[in-house]
PDB file of N, H, CA, C and O in Angstrom:
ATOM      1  N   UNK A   1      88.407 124.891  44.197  1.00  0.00           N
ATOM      2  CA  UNK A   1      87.431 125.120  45.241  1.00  0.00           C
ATOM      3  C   UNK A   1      86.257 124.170  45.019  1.00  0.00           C
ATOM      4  O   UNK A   1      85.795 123.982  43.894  1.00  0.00           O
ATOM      5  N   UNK A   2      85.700 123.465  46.319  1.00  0.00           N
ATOM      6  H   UNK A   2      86.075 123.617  47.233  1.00  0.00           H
ATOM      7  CA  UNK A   2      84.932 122.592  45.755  1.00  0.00           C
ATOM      8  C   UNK A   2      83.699 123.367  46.381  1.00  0.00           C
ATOM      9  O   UNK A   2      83.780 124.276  47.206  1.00  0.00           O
ATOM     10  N   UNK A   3      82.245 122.701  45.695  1.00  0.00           N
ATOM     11  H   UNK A   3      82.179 121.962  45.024  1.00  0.00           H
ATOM     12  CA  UNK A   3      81.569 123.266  45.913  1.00  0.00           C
ATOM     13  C   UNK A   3      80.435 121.873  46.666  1.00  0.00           C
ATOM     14  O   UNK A   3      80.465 120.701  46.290  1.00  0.00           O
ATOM     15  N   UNK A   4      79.202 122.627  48.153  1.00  0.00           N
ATOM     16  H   UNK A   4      79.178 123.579  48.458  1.00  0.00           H
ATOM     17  CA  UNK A   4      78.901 121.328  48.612  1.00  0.00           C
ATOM     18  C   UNK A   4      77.282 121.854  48.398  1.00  0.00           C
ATOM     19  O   UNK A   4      77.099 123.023  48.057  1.00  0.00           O
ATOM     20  N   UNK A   5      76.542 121.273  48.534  1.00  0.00           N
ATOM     21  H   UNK A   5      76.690 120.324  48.811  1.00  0.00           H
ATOM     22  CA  UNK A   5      74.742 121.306  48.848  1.00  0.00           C
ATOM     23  C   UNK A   5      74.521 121.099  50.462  1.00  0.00           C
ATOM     24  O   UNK A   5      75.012 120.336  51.293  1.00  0.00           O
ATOM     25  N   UNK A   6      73.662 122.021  50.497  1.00  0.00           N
ATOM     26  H   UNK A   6      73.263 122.641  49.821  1.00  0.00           H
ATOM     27  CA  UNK A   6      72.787 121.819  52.245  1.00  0.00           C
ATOM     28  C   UNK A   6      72.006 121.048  51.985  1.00  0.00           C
ATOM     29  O   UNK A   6      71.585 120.912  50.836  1.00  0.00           O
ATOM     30  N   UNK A   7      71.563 120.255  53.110  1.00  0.00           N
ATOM     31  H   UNK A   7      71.905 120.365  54.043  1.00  0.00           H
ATOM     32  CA  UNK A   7      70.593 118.600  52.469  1.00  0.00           C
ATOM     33  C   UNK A   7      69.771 119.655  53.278  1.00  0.00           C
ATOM     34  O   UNK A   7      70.256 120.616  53.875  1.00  0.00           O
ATOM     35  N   UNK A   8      68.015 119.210  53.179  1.00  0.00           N
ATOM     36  H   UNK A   8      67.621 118.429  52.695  1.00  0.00           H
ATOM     37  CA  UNK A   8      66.665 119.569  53.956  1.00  0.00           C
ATOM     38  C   UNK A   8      67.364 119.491  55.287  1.00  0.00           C
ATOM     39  O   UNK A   8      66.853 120.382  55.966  1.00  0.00           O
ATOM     40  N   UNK A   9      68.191 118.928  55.924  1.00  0.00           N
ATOM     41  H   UNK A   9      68.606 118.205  55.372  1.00  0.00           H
ATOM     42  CA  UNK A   9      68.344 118.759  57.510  1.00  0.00           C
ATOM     43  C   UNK A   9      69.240 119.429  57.875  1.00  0.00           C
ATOM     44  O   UNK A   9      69.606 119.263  59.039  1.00  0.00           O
ATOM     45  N   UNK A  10      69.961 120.471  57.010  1.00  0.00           N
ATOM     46  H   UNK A  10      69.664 120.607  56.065  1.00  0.00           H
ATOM     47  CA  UNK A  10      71.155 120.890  57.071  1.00  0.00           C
ATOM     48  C   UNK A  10      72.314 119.965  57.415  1.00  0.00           C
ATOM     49  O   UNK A  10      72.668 119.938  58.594  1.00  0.00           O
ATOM     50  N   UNK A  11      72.863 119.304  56.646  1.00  0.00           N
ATOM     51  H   UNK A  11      72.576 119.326  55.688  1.00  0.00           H
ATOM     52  CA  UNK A  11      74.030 118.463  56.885  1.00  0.00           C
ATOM     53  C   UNK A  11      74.631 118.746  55.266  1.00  0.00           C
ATOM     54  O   UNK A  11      74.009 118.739  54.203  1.00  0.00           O
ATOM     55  N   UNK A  12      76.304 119.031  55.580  1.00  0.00           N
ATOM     56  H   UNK A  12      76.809 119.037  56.443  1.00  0.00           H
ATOM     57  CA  UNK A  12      76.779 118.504  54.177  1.00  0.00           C
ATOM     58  C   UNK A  12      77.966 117.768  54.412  1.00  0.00           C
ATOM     59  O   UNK A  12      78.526 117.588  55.493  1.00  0.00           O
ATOM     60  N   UNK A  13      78.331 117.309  53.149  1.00  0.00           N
ATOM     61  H   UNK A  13      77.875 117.455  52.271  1.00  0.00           H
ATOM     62  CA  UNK A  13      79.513 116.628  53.383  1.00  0.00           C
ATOM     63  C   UNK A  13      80.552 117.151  52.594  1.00  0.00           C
ATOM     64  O   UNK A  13      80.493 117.803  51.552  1.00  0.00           O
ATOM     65  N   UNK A  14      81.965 116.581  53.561  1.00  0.00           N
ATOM     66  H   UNK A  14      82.014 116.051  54.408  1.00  0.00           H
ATOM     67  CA  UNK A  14      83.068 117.288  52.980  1.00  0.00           C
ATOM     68  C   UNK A  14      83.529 116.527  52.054  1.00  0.00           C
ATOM     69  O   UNK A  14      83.353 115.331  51.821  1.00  0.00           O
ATOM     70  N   UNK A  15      84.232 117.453  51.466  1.00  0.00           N
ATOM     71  H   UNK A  15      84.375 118.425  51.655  1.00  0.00           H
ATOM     72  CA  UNK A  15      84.758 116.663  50.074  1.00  0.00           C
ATOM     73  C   UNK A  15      85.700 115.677  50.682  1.00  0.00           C
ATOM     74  O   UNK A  15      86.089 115.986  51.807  1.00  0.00           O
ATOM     75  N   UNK A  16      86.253 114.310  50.077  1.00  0.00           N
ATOM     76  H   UNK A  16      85.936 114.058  49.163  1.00  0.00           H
ATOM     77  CA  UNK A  16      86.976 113.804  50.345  1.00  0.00           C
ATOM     78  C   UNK A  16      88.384 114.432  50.178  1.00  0.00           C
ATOM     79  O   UNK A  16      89.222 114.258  51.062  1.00  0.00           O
ATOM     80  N   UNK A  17      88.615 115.026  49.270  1.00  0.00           N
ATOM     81  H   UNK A  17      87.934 115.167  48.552  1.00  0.00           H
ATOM     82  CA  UNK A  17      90.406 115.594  49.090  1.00  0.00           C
ATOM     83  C   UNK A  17      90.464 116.349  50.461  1.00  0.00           C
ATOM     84  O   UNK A  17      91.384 116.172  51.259  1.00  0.00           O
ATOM     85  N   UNK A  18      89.494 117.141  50.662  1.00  0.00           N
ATOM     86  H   UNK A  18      88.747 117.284  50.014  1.00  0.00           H
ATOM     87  CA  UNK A  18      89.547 117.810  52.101  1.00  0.00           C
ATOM     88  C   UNK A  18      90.070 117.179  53.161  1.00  0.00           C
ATOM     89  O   UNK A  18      91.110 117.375  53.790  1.00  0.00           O
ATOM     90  N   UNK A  19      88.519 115.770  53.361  1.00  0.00           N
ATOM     91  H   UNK A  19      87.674 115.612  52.850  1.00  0.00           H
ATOM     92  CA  UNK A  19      88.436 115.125  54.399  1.00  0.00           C
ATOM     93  C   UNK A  19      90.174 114.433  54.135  1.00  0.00           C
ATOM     94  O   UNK A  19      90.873 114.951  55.006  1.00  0.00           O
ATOM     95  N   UNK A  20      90.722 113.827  53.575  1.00  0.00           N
ATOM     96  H   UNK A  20      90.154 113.406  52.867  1.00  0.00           H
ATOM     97  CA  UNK A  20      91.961 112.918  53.433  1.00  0.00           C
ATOM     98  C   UNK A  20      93.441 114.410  53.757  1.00  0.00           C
ATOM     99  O   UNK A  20      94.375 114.262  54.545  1.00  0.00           O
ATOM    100  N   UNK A  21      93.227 115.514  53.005  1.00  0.00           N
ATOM    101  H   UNK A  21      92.468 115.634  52.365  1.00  0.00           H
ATOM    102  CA  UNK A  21      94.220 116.410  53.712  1.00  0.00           C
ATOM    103  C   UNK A  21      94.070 117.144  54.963  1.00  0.00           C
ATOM    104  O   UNK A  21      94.918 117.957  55.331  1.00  0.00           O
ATOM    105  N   UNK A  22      92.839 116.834  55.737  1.00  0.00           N
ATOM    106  H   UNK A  22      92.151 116.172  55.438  1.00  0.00           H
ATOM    107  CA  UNK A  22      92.787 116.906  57.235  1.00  0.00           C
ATOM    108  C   UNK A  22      92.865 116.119  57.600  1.00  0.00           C
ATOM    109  O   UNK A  22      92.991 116.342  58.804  1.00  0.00           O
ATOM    110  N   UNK A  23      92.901 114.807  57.387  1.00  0.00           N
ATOM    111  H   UNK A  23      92.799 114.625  56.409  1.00  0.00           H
ATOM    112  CA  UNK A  23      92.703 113.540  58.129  1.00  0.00           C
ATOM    113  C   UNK A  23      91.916 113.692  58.976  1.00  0.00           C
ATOM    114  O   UNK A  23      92.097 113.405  60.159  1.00  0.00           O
ATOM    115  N   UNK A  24      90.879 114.189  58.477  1.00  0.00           N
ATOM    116  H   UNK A  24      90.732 114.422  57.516  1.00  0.00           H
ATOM    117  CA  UNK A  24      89.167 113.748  59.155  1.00  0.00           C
ATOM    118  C   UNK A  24      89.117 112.194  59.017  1.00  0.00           C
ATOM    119  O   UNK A  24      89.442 111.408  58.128  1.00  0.00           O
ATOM    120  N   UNK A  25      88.542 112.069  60.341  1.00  0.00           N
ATOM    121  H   UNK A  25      88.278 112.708  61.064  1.00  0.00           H
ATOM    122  CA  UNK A  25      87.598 110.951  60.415  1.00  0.00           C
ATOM    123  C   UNK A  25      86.009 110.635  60.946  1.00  0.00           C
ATOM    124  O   UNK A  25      85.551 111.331  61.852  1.00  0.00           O
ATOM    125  N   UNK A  26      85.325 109.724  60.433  1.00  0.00           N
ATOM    126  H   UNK A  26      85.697 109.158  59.697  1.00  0.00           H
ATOM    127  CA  UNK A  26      84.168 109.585  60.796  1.00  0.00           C
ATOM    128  C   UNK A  26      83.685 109.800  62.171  1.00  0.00           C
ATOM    129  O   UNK A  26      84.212 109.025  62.969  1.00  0.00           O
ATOM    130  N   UNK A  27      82.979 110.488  62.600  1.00  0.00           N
ATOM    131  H   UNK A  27      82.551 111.118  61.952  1.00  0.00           H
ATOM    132  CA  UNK A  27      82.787 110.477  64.245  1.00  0.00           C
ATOM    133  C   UNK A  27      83.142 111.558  64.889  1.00  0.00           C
ATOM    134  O   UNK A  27      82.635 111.822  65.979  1.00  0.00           O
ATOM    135  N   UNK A  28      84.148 112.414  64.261  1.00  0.00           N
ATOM    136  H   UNK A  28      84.560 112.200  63.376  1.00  0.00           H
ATOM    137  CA  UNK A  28      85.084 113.120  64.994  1.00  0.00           C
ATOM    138  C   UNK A  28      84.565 114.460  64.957  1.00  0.00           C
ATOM    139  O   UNK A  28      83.933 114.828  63.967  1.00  0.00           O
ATOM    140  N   UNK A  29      84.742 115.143  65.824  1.00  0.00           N
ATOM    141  H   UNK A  29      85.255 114.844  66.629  1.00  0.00           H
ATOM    142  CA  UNK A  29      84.138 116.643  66.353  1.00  0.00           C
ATOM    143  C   UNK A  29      84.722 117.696  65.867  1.00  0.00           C
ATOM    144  O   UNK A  29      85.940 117.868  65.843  1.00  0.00           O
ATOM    145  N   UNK A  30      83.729 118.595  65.379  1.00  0.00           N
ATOM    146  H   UNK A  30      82.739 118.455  65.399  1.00  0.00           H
ATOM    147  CA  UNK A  30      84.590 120.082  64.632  1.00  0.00           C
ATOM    148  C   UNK A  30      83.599 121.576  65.351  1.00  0.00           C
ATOM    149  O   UNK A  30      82.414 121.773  65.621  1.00  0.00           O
ATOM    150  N   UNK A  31      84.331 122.033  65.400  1.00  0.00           N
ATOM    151  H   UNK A  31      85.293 121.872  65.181  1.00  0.00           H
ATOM    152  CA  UNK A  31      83.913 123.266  66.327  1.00  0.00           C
ATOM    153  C   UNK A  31      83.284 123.963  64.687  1.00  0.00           C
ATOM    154  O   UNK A  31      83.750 123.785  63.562  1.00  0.00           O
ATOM    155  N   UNK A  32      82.040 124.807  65.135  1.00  0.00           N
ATOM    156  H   UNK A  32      81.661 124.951  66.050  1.00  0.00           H
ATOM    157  CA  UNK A  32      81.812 125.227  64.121  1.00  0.00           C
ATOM    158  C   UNK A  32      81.674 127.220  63.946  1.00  0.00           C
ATOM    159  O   UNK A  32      80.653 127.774  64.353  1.00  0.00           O
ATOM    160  N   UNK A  33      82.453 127.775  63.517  1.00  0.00           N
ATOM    161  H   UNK A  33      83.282 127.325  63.186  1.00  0.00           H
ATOM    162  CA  UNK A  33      82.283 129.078  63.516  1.00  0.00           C
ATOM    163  C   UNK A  33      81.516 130.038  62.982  1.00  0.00           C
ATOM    164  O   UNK A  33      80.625 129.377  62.449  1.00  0.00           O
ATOM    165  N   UNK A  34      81.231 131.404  62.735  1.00  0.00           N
ATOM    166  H   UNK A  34      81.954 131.942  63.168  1.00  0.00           H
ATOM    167  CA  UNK A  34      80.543 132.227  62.031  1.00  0.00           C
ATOM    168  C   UNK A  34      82.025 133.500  61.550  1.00  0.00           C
ATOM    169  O   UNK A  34      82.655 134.285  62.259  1.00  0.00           O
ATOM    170  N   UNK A  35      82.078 133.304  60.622  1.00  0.00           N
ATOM    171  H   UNK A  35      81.565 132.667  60.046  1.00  0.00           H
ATOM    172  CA  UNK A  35      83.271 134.364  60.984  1.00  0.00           C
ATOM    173  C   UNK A  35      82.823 135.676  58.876  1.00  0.00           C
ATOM    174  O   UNK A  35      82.974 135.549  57.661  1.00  0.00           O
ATOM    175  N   UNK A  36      82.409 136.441  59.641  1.00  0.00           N
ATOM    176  H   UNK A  36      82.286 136.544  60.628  1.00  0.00           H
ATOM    177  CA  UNK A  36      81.850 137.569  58.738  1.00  0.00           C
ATOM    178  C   UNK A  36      80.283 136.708  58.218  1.00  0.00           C
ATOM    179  O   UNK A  36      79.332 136.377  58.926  1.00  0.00           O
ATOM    180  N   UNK A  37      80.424 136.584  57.193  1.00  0.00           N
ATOM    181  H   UNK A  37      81.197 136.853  56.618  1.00  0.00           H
ATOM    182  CA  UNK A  37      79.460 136.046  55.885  1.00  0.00           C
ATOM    183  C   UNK A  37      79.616 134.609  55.730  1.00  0.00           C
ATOM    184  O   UNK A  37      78.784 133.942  55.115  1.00  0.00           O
ATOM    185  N   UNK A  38      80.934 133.976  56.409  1.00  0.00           N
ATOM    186  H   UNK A  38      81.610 134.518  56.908  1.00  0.00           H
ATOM    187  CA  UNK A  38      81.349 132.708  56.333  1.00  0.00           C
ATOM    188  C   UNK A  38      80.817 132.037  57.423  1.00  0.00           C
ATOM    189  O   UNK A  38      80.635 132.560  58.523  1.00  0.00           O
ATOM    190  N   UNK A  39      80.449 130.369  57.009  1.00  0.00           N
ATOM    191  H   UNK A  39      80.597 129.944  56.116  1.00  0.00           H
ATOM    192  CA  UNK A  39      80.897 129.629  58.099  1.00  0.00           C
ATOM    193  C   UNK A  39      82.163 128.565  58.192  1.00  0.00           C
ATOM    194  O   UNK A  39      82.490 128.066  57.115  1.00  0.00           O
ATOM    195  N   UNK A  40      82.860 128.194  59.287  1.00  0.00           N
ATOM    196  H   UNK A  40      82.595 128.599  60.161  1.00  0.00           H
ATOM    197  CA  UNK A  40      84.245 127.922  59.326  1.00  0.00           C
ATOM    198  C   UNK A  40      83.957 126.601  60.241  1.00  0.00           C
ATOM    199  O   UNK A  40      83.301 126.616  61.283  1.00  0.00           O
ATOM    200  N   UNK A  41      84.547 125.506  59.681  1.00  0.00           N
ATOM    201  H   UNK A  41      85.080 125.494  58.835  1.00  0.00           H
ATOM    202  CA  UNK A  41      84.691 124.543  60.535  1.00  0.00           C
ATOM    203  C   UNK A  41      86.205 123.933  60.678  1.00  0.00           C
ATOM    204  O   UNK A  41      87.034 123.681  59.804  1.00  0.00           O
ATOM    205  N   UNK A  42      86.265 123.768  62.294  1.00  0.00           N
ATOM    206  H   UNK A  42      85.591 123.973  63.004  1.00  0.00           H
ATOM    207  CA  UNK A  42      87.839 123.322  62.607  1.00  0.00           C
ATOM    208  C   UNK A  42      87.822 121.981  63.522  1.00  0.00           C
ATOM    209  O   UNK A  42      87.011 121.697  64.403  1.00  0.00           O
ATOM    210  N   UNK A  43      88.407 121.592  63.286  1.00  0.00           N
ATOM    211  H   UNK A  43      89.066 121.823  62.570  1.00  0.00           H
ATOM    212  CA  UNK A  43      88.785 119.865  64.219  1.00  0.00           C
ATOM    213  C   UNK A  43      89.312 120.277  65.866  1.00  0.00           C
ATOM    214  O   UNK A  43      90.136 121.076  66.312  1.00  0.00           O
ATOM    215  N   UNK A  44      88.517 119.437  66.382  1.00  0.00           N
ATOM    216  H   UNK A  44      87.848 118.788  66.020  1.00  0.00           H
ATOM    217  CA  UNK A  44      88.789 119.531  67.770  1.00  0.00           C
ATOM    218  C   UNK A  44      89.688 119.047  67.735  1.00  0.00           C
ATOM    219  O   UNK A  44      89.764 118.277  66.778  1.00  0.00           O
ATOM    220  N   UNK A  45      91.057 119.110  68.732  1.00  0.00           N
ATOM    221  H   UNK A  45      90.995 119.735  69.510  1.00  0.00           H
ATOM    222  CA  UNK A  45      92.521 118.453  69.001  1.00  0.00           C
ATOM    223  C   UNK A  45      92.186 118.428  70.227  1.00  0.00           C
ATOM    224  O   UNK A  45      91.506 119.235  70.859  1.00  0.00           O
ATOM    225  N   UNK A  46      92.891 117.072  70.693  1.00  0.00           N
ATOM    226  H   UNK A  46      93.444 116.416  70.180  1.00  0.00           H
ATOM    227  CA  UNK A  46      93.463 117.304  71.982  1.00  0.00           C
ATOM    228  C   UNK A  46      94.667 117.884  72.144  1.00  0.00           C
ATOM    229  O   UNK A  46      95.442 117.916  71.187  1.00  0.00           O
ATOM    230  N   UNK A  47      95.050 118.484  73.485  1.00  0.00           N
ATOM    231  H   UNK A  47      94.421 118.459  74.262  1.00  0.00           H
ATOM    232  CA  UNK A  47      96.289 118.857  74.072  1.00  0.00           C
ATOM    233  C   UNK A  47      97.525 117.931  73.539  1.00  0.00           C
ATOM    234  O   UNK A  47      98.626 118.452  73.362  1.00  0.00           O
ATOM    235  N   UNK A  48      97.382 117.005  73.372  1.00  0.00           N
ATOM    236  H   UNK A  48      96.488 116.582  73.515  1.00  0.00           H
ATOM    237  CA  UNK A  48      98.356 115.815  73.016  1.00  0.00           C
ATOM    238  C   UNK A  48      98.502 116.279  71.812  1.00  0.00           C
ATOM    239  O   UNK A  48      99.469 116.994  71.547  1.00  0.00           O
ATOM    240  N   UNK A  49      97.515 115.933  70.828  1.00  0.00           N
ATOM    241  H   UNK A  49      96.730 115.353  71.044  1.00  0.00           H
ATOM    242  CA  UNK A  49      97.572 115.890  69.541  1.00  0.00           C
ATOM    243  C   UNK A  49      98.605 117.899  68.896  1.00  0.00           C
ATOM    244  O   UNK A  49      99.512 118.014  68.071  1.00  0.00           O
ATOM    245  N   UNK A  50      98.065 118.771  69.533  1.00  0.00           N
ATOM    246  H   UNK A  50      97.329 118.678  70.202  1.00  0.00           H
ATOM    247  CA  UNK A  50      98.304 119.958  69.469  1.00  0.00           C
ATOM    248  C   UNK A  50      99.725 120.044  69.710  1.00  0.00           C
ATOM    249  O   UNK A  50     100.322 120.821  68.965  1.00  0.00           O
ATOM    250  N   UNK A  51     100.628 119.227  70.859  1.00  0.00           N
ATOM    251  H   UNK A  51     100.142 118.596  71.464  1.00  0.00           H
ATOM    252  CA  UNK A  51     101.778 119.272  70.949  1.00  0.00           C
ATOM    253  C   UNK A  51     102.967 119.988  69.778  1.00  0.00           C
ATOM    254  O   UNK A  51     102.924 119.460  68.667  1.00  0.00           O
ATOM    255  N   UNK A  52     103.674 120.769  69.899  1.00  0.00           N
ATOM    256  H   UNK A  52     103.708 121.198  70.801  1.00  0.00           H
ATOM    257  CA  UNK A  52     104.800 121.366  69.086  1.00  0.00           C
ATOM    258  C   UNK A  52     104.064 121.995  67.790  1.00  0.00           C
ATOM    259  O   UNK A  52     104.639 122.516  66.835  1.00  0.00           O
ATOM    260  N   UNK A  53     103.061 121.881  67.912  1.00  0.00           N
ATOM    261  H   UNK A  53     102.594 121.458  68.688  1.00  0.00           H
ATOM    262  CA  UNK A  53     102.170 122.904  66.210  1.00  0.00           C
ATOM    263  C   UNK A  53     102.793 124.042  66.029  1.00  0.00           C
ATOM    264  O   UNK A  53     102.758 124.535  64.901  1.00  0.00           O
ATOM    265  N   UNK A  54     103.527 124.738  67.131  1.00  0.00           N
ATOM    266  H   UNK A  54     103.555 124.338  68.047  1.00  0.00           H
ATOM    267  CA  UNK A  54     104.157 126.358  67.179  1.00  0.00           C
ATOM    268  C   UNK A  54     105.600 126.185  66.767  1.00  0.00           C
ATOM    269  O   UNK A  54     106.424 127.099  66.792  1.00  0.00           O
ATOM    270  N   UNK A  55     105.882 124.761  66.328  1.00  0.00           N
ATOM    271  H   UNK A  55     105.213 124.018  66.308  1.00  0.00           H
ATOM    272  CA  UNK A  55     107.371 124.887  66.544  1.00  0.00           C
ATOM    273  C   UNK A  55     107.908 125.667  65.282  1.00  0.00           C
ATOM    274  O   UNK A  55     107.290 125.488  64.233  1.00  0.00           O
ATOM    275  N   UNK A  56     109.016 126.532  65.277  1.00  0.00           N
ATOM    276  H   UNK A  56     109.519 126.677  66.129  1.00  0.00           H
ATOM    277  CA  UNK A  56     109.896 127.419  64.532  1.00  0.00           C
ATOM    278  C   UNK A  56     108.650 128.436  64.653  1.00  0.00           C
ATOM    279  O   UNK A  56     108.387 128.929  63.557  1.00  0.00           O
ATOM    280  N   UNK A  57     108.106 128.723  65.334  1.00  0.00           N
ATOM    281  H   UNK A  57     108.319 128.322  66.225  1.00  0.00           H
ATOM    282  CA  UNK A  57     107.435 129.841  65.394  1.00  0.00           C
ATOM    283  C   UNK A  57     108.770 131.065  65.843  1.00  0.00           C
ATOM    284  O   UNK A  57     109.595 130.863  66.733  1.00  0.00           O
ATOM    285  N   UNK A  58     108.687 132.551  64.816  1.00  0.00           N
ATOM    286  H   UNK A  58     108.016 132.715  64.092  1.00  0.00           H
ATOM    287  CA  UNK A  58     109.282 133.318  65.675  1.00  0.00           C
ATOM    288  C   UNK A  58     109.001 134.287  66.914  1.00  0.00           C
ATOM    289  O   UNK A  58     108.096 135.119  66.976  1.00  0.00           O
ATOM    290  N   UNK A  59     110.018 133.993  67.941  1.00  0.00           N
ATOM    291  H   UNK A  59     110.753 133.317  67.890  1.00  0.00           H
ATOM    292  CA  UNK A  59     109.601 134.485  69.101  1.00  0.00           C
ATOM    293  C   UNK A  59     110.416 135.732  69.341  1.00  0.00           C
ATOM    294  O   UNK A  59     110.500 136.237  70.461  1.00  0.00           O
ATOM    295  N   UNK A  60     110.839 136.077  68.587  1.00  0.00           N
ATOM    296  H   UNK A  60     110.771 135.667  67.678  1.00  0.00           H
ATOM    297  CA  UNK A  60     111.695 137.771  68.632  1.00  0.00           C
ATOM    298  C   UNK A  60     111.366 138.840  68.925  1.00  0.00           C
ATOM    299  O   UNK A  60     112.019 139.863  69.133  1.00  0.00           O
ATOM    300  N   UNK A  61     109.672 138.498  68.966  1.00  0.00           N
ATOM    301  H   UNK A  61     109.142 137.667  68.797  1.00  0.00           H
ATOM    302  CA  UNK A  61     108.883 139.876  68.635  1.00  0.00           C
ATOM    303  C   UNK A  61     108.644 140.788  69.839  1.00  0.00           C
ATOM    304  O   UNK A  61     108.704 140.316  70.974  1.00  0.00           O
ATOM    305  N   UNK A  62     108.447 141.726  69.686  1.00  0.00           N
ATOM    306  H   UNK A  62     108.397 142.109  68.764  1.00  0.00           H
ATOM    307  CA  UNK A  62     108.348 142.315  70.753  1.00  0.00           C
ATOM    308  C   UNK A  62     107.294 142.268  71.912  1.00  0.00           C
ATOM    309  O   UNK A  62     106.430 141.460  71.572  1.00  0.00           O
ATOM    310  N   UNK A  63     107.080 142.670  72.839  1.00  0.00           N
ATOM    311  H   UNK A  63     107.783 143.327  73.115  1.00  0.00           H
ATOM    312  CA  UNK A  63     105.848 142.137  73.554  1.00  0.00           C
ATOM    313  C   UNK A  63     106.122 143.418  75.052  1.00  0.00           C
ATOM    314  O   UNK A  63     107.104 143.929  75.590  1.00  0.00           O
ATOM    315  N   UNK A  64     104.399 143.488  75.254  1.00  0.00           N
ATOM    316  H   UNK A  64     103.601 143.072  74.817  1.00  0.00           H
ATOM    317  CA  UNK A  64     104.105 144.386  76.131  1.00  0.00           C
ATOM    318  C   UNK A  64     104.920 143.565  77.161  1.00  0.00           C
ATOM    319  O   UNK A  64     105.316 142.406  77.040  1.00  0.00           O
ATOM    320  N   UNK A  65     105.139 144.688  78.535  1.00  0.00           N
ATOM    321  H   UNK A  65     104.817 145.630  78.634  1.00  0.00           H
ATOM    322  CA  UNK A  65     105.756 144.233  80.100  1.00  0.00           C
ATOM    323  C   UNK A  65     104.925 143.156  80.466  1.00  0.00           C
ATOM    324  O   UNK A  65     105.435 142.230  81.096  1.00  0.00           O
ATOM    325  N   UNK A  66     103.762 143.125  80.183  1.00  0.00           N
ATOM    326  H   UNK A  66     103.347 143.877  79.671  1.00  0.00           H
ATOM    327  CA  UNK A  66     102.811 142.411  80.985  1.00  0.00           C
ATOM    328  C   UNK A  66     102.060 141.061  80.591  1.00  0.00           C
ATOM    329  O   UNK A  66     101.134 140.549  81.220  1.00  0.00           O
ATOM    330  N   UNK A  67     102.748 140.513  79.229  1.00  0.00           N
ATOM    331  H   UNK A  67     103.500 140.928  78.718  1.00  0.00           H
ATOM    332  CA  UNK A  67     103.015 139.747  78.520  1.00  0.00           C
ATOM    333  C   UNK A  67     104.040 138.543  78.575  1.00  0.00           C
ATOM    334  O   UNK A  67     103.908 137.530  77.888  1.00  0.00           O
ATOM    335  N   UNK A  68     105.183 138.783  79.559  1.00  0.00           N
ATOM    336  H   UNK A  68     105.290 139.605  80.117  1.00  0.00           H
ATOM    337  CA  UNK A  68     106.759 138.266  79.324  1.00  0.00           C
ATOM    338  C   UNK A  68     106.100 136.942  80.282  1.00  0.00           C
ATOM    339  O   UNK A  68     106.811 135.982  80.581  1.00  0.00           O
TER     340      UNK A  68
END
């Protein structure tokens, strides 16, 4: 677990092992969350980029009428 510092302006930076196993890049936009006590940051995708992310997802499951 790496650990980061808040600069005076609030900015930090990500670790590189991070940044290189997201393939972050400079410039690029991350949605930023609140989720409990945490904050969560995720990479904007495009529709393109997002393509087949679900694939072997299982779809067996059951599901309300109003769902199908």
């Amino acid at each position: 677990m790496e650990t980061v510092t808040l600069s005076p302006k609030f900015q930090v930076v990500i670790p590189r092992e991070i940044r290189e196993a997201l393939k972050l890049t400079a410039g690029e936009k991350l949605r930023v969350l609140r989720y409990g006590d945490r904050v969560e940051f995720m990479p904007v995708r495009t529709a393109r980029e997002m393509r087949g992310f679900l694939r072997g997802m299982d779809t067996t499951i059951e599901r309300e009428d109003d769902r199908l």
